[in-house]
C-alpha positions as CSV (number, residue, x, y, z in Angstrom):
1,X,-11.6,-23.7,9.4
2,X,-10.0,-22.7,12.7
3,X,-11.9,-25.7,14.2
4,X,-9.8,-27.4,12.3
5,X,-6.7,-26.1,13.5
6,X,-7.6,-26.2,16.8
7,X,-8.7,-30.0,16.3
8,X,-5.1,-30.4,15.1
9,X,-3.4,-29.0,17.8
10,X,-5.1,-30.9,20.5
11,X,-4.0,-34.3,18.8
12,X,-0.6,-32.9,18.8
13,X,-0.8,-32.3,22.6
14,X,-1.0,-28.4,22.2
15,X,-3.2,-26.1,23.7
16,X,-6.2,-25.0,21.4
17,X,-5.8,-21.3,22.0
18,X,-2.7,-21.5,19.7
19,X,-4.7,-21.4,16.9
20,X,-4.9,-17.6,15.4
21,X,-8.7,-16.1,14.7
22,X,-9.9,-13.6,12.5
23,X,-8.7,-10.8,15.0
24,X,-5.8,-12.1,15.8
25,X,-4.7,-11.9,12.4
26,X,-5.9,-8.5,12.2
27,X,-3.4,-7.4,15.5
28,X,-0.5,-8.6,13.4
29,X,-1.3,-7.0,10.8
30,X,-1.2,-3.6,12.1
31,X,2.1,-4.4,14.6
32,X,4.0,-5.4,11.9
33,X,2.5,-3.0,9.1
34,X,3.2,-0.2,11.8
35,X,7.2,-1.4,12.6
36,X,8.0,-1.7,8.7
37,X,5.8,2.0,8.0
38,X,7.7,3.6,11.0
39,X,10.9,2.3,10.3
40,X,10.6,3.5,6.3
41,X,9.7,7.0,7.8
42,X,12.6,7.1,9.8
43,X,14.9,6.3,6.8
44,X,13.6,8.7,4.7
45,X,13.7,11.5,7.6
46,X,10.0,11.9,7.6
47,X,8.2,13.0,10.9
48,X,7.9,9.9,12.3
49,X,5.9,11.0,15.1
50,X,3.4,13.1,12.6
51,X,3.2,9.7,10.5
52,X,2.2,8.0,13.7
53,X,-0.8,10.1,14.3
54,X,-1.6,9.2,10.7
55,X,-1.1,5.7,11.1
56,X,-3.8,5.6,13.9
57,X,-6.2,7.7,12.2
58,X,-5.6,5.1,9.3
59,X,-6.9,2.3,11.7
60,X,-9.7,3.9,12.7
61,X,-10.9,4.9,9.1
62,X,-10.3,1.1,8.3
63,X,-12.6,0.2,10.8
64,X,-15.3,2.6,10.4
65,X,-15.3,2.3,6.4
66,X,-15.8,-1.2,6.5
67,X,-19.1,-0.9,7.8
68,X,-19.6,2.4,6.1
69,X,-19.6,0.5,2.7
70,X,-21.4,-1.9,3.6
71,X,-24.4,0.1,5.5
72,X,-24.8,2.3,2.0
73,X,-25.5,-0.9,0.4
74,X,-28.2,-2.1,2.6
75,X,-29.0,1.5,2.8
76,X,-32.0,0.4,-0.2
77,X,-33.4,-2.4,1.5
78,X,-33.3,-0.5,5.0
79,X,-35.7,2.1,3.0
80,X,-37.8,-0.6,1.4
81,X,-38.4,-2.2,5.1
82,X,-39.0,1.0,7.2
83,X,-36.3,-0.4,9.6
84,X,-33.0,-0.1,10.7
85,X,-32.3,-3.9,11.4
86,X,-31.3,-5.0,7.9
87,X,-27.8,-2.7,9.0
88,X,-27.1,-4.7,12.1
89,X,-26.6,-7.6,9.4
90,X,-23.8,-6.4,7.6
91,X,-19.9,-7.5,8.0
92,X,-17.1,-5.2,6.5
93,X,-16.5,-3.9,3.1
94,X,-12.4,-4.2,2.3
95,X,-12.3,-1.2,-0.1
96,X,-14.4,0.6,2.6
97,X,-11.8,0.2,4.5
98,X,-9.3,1.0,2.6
99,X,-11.0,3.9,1.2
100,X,-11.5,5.6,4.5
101,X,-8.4,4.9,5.8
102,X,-6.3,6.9,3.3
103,X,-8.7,9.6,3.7
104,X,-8.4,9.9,7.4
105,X,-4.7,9.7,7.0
106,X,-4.7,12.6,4.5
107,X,-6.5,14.8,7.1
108,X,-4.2,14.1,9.2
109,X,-0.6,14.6,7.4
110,X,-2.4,17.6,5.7
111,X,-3.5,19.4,9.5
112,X,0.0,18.4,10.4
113,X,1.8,20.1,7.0
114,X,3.2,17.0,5.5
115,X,2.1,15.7,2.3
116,X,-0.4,12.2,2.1
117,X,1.9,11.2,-0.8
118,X,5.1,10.2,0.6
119,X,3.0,8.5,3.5
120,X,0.7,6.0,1.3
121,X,3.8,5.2,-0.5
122,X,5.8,4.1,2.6
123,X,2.3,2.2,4.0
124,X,2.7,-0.2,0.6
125,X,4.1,-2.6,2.6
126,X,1.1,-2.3,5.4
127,X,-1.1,-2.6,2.7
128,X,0.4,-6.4,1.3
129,X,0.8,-7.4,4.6
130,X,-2.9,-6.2,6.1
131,X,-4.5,-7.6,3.0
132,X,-2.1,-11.0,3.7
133,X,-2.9,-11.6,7.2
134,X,-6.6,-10.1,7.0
135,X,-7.5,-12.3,4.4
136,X,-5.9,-15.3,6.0
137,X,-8.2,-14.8,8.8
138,X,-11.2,-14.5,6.6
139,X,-10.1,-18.0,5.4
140,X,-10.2,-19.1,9.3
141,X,-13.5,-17.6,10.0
142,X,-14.6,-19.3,6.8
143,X,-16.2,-16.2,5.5
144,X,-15.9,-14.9,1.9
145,X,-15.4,-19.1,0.4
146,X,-15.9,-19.3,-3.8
147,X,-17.4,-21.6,-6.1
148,X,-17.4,-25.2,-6.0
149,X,-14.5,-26.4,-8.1
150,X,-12.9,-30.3,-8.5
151,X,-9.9,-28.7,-9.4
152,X,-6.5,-29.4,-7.1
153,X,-7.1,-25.9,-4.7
154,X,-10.4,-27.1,-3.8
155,X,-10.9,-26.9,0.1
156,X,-13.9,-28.5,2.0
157,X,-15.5,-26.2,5.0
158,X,-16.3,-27.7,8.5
159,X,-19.9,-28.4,10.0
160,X,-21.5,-25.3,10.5
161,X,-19.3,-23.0,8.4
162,X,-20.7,-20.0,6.5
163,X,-19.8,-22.4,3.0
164,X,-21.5,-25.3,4.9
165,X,-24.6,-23.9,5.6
166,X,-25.4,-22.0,2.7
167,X,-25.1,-25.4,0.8
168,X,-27.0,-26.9,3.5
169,X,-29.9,-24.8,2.7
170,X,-29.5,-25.0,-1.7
171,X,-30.0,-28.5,-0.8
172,X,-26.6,-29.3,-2.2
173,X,-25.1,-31.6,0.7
174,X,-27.1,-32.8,4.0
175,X,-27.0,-30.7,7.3
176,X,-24.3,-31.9,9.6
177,X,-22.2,-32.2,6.7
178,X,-18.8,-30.0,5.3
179,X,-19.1,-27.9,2.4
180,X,-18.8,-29.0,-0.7
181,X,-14.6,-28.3,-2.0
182,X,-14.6,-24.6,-2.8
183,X,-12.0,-22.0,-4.1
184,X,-10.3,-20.6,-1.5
185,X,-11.0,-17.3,-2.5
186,X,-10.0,-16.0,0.7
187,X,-5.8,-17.5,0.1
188,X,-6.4,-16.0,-4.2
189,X,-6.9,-12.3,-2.8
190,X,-4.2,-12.5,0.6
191,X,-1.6,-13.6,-2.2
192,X,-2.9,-11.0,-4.8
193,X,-2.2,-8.1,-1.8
194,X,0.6,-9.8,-0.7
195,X,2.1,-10.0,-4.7
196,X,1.2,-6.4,-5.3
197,X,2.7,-5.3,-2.4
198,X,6.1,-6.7,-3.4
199,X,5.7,-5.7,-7.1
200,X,4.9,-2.0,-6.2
201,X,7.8,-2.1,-3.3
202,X,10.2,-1.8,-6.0
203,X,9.1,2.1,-6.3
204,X,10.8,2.4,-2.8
205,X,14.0,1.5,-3.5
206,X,14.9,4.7,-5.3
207,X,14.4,8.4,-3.3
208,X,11.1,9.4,-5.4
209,X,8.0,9.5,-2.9
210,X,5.5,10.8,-5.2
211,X,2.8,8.2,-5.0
212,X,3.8,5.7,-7.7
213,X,4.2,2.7,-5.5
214,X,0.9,3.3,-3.7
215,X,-0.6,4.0,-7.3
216,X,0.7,0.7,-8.2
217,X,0.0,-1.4,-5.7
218,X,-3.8,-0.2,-5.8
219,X,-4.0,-0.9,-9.3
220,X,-2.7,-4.2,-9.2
221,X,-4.8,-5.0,-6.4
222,X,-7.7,-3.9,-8.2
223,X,-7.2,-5.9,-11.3
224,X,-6.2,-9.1,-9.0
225,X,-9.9,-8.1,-6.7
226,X,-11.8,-8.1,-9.9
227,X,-10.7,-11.5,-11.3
228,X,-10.9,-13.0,-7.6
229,X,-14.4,-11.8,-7.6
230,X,-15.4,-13.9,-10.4
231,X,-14.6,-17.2,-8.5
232,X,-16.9,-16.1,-5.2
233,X,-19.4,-18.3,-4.2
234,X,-20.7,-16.5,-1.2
235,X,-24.3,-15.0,-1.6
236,X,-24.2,-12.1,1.0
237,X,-22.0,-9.7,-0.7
238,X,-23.6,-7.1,-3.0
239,X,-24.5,-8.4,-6.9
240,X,-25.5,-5.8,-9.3
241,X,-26.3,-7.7,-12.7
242,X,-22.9,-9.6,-13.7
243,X,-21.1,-7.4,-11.4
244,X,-20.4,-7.2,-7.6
245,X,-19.9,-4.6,-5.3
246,X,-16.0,-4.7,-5.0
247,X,-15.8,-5.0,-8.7
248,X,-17.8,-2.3,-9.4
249,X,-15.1,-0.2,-7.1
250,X,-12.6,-2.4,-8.5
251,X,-13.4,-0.4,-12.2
252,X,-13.5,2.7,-10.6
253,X,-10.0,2.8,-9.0
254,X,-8.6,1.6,-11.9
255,X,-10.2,4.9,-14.0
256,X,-8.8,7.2,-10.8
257,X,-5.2,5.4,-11.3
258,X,-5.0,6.1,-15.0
259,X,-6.0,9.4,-14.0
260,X,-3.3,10.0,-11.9
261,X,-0.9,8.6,-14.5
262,X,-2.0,10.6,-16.8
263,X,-1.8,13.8,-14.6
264,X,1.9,12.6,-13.5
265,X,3.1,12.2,-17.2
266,X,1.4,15.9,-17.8
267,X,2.7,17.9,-14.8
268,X,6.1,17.1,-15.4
269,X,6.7,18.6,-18.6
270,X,4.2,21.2,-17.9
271,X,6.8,22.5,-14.6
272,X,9.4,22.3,-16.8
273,X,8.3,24.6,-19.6
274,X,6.9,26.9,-16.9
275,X,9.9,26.9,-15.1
276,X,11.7,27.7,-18.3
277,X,9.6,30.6,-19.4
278,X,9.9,31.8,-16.2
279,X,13.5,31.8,-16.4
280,X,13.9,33.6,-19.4
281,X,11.3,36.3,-18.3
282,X,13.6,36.7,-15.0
283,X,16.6,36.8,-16.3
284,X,16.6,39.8,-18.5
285,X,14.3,41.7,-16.2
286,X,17.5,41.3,-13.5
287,X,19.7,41.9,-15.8
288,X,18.0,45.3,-16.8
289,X,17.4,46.1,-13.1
290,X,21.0,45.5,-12.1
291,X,23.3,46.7,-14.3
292,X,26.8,46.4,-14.6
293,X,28.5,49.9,-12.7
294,X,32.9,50.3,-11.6
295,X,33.7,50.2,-8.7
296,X,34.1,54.0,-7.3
297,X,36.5,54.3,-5.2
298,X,36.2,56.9,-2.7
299,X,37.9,60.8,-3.0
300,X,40.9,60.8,-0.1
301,X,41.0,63.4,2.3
302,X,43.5,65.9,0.5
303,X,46.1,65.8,3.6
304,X,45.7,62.1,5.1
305,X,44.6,60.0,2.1
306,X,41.4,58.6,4.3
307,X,37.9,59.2,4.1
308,X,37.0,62.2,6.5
309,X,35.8,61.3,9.8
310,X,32.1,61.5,10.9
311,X,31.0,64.1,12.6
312,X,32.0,65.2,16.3
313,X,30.0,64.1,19.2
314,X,28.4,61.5,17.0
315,X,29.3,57.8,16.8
316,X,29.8,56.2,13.5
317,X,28.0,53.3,12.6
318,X,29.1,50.1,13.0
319,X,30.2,48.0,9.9
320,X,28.1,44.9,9.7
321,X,30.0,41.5,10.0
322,X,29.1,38.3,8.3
323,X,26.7,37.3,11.4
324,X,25.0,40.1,11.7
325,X,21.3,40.6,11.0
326,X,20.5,42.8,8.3
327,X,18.4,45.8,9.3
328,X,14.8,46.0,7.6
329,X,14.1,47.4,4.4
330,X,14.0,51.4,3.8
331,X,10.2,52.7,3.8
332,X,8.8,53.6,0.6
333,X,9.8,56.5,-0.7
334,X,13.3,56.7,0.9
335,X,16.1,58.2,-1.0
336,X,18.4,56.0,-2.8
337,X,20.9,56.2,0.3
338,X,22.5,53.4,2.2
339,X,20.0,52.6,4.2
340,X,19.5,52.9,7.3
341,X,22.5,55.6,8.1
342,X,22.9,59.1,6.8
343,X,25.9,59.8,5.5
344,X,28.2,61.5,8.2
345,X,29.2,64.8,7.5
346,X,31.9,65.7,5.4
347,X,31.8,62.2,3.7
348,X,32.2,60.9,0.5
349,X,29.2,61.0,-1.3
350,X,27.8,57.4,-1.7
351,X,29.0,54.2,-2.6
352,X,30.4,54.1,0.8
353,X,33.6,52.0,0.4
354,X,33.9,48.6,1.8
355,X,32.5,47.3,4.6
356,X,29.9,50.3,5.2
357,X,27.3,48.7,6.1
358,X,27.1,45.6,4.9
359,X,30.3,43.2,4.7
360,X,32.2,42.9,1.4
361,X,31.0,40.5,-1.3
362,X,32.0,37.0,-1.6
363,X,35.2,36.7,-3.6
364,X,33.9,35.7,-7.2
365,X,30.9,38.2,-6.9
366,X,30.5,41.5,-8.5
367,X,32.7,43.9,-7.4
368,X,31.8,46.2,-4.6
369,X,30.0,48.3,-4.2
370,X,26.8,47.6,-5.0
371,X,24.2,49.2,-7.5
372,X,21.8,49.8,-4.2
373,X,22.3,48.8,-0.5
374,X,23.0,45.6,-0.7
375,X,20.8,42.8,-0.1
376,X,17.8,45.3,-0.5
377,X,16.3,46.6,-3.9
378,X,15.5,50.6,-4.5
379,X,12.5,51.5,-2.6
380,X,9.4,52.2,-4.7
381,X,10.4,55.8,-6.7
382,X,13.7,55.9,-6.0
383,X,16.7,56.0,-9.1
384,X,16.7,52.6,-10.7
385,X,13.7,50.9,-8.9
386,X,10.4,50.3,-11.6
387,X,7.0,51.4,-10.7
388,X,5.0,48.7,-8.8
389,X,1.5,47.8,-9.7
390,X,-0.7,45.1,-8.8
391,X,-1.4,42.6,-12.2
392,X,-4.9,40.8,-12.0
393,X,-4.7,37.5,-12.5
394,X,-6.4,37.3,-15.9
395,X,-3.3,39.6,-16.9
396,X,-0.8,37.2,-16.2
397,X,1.3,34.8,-18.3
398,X,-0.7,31.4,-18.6
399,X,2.1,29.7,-16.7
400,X,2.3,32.2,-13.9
401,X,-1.7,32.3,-13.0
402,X,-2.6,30.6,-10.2
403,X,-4.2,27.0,-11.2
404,X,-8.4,27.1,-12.1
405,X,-9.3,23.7,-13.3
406,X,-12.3,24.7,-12.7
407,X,-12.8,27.9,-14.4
408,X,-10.9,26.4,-17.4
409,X,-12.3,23.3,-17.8
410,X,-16.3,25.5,-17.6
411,X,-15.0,26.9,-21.3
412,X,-15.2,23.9,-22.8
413,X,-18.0,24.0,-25.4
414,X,-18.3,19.8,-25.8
415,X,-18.1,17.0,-23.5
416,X,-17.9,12.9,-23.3
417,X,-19.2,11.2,-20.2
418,X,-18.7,7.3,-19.4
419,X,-20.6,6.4,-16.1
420,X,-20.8,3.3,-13.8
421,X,-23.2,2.6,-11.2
422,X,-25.6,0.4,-9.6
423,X,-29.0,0.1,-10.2
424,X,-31.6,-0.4,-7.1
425,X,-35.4,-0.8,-6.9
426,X,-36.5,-0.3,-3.0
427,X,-39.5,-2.1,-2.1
428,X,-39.7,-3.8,-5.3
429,X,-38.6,-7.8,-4.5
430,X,-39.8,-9.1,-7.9
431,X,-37.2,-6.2,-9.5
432,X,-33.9,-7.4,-9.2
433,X,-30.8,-5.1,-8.3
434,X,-28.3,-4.2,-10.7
435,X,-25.4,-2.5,-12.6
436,X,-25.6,0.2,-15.0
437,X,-23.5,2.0,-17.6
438,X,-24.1,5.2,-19.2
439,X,-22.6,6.9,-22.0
440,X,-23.9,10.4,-22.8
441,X,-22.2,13.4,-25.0
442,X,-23.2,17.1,-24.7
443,X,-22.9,20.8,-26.4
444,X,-22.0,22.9,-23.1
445,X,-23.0,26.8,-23.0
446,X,-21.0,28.7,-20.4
447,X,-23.8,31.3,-18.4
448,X,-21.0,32.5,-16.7
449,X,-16.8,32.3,-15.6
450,X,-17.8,29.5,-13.3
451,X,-21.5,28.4,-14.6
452,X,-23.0,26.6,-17.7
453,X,-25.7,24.6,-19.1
454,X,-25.7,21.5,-20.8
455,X,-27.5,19.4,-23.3
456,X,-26.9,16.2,-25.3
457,X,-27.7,12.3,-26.1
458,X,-27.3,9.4,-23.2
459,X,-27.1,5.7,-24.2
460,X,-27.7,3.7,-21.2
461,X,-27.4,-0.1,-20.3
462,X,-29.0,-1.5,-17.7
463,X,-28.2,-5.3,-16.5
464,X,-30.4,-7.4,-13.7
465,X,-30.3,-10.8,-12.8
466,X,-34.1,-11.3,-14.9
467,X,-33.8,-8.6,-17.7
468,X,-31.4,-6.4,-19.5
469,X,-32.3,-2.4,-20.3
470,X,-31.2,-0.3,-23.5
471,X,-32.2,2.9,-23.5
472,X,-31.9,6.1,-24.4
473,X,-32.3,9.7,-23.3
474,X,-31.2,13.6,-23.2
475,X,-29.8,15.3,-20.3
476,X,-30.4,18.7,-19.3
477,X,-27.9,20.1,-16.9
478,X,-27.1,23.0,-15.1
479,X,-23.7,23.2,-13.3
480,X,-22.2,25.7,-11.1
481,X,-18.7,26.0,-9.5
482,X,-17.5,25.7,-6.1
483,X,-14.4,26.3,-6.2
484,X,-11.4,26.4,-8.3
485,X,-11.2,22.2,-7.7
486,X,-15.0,21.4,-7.7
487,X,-18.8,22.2,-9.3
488,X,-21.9,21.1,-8.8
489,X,-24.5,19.6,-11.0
490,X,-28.0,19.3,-11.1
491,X,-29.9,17.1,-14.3
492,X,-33.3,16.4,-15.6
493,X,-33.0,13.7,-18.1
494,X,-36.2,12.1,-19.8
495,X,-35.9,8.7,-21.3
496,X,-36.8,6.1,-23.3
497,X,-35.8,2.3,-22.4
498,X,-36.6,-1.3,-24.0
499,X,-36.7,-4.2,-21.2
500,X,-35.7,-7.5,-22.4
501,X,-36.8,-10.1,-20.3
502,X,-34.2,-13.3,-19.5
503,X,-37.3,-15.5,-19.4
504,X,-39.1,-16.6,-23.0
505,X,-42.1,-16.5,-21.8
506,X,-41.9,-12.6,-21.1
507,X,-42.7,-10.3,-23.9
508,X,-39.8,-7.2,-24.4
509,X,-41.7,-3.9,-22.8
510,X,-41.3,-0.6,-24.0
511,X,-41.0,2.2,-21.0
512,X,-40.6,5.8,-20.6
513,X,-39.6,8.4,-17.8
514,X,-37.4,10.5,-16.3
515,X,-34.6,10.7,-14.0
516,X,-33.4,13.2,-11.7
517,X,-29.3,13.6,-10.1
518,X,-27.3,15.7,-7.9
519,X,-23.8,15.4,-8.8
520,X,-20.6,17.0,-8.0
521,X,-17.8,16.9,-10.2
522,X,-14.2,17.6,-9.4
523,X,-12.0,19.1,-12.5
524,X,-8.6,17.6,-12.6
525,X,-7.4,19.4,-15.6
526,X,-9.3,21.7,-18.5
527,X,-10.1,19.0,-20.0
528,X,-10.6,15.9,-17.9
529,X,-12.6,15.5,-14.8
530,X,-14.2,12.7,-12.3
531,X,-17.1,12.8,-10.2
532,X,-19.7,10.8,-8.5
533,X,-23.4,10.8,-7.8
534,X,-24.9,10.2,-4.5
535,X,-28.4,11.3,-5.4
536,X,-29.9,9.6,-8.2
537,X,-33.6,8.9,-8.8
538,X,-35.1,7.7,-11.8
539,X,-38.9,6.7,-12.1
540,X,-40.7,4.8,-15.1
541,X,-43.4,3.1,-16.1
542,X,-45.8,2.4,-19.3
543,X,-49.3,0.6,-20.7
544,X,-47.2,-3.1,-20.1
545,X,-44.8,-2.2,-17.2
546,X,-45.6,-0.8,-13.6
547,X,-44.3,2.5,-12.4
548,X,-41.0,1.7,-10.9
549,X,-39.0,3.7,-8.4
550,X,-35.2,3.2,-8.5
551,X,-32.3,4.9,-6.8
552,X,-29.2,4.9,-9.2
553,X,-25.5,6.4,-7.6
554,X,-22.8,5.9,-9.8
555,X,-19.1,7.1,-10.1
556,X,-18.2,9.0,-13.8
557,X,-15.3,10.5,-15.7
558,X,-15.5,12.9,-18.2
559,X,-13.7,14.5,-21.1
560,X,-14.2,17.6,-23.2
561,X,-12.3,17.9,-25.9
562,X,-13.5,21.1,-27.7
């Protein structure tokens, strides 16, 4: 399409090199994404230079998860060819990029001490506008086209375009001529980023920085991806089944945002009633370890009125003004004296009167003096302090231990698993990739605080472009935690499938086998947690089919209820 626009430009009398590329779209995407992120940090008094740092890392991430997506799906047919050329074929994976870049951000703000949060809220904006000019350039390049449509947005692709060609070779038009008129699928997904963008800019109005707009924008985008997805009509993205690659991640981000949302419309009520109960546990202890006492005034020296004098040849401390640092706390097992001076001989026996050695309270606070050297409690044994013991964690209040999704979530005796993955056959060309979804419920035995086993039934649906799979099967798994936040999982699950074959003229085959996983798992709450697979490997065969290889990853939720 540039070619086009450069063709234009020339019969206007203007030099061709006006006319914006693929690259050059991408440069003006990050200046202006970067002005509007930087200036949004600076209003809300973020560290701007901190946020920089992040920014870049964000760049970088976006370049290398492009190809990082898009590598792991050829990553089957490198396998099946023995060779690494089928990766020096690939473009760039959007989601990979936008994936990576949000995680190399996060490492960043979090090495740094700031929060990832605030960040991806203030880079909405960068998002619309990346996705906006991005795509735009896409539509230049001529990459990424849709379907043929007649219908009024239909736009016809120069000689030797990526649309051209390809219908070149289905034999659809002659070579040496444009493309047949295509969606401009490219345009539908720069105005769904750019639309979300705005939509989910609305967050940022108001002072809350707690991921909502980011949160939104994703989700919108991914709905807006999914439908867009349906109208391409370029061949070298991935296909699973009915389902391509970016709508496959399109499903999964949408399960992690209603995550979130659920998570966000837990945690604040669970703060408050912590924050409550902890109140009224505080309270009264204070109360109890502070009480009420007069003021004591101190006993005149019977000729002058004063307190006596401290002793000769020894200076008397000096009373501690407003600006003064306070001296460090007594050592344990000091008396209950006003730290850190003896009394001077002769004195008054303590309270001290005002301003020995700390100034005089603020007016409106108890009256002086104090119950114990003020601002410092009783040492450990002295009158009025309580013993101090260390309290295990398992002895706390539920609301005062420190978080263990983990730990909790492992005592759950029944669980509900919804997975969503793609379905490869390396070295097989006559076995068509795919998409899968599994649905599996198991009884869950805990061997241990952070250990258990589990059994149950798996329905599974498998889709191709020649045959569709029901099957089903039982999954033995053992699962071990690594963490308060994580667990591992290792599965053996035999199983039983029926193949249905799209063509008539196949007869439905019956198969059996088995397949093996390596899973980790990441507990969000004690009852809900997410996960994916990267190790997946599932082998069958029967009398009527072939033994068949297949590498299955897939992203999963779970629930245990019970």
């Amino acid at each position: 399409m540039r070619s086009l626009v450069v063709a234009w430009l020339e019969r206007h009398g203007l030099p061709g090199w006006l006319a914006p590329d693929y690259m050059v779209m991408v440069g003006l995407a990050a200046l202006i994404g970067a002005a509007i992120t930087q200036r949004l940090s600076r209003r809300d008094g973020a560290d701007v230079g901190l946020e920089g740092r992040a920014l870049v890392a964000a760049y970088a991430g976006a370049l290398l998860g492009g190809y990082v997506l898009e590598w792991l799906r050829m990553l089957p047919e490198a396998l099946a060819a023995g060779s690494i050329q089928p990766f020096f074929r690939v473009g760039r994976a959007a989601y990979g990029g936008l994936l990576v870049a949000a995680l190399a951000a996060a490492v960043v703000l979090r090495r740094g001490g700031a929060k990832a949060l605030p960040f991806l809220d203030r880079a909405v904006p960068l998002c619309g506008i990346s996705y906006g000019l991005v795509r735009t350039g896409c539509f230049l390049a001529g990459c990424d086209y849709g379907k043929p449509t007649a219908g009024l947005f239909g736009v016809r692709f120069p000689v030797d375009s990526p649309a051209a060609l390809d219908h070149a070779a289905l034999g659809w038009i002659p070579r040496g001529a444009p493309s047949l008129p295509v969606h401009p699928t490219q345009l539908y997904e720069a105005a769904v980023g750019l639309v979300a963008a705005a939509l989910a800019s609305l967050w940022l109005r108001g002072p809350r920085r707690d991921g909502r707009a980011f949160a939104t924008w994703i989700g919108l985008y991914a709905v807006g991806r999914f439908l867009v997805e349906l109208l391409r009509g370029d061949a070298s993205r991935g296909t699973y089944g009915p389902l391509s690659s970016a709508q496959v991640v399109s499903i999964v981000l949408l399960f992690g945002v209603g995550a979130a949302v659920l998570l966000a419309r837990r945690g604040p009520r669970l703060s408050l009633a912590s924050a409550m109960l902890a109140a009224a546990l505080l309270l009264p202890a204070e109360a109890s370890a502070q009480p009420a006492q007069p003021a004591q005034p101190a006993k005149p020296a019977a000729s002058t009125g004063q307190p006596p004098p401290p002793p000769a040849g020894k200076t008397p401390p000096p009373a501690a003004t407003p600006s003064s640092v306070p001296p460090p706390p007594p050592p344990q097992g000091a008396k209950p004296y006003p730290y850190p001076y003896p009394p001077p001989q002769g004195a008054a026996p303590y309270p001290y009167p005002p301003p020995y050695p700390y100034p005089p309270p603020a007016q409106g606070a108890a009256p002086y003096p104090y119950p114990y050297p003020y601002p410092y409690p009783p040492p450990p044994g002295a009158a009025g302090s309580t013993p101090v013991r260390s309290v295990p964690a398992e002895e706390l209040p539920p609301e005062e231990r420190p978080a263990d999704p983990q730990k909790d979530y492992n005592k759950r005796r029944f669980g509900i698993g919804l997975a969503a993955g793609g379905y490869f056959a390396p070295g097989r060309f006559a076995v068509k990739d795919g998409a899968l979804v599994d649905l599996e419920a198991t009884f869950r035995v805990a061997t241990g605080p952070r250990q258990r086993m589990e059994v149950g039934l798996e329905g599974r649906f498998v889709g191709t472009g020649d045959a569709t799979q029901w099957g089903i099967g039982v999954p033995i798994r053992f699962v071990t935690g690594l963490g308060r936040y994580a667990e591992l999982e290792a599965t053996a699950l035999p199983f039983y499938t029926r193949v249905v074959f799209d063509a008539p003229y196949f007869e439905p085959a019956n198969g059996f086998g088995s397949r093996f996983q390596v899973a980790f798992g990441f507990p969000l709450t004690s009852h809900f947690a997410i996960g994916f697979t990267p190790l997946g490997f599932a082998v069958m065969g029967s009398g009527s089919v072939n033994t068949l290889f297949t590498y299955e990853p897939r992203f999963w939720l779970k629930v245990a209820p019970l």
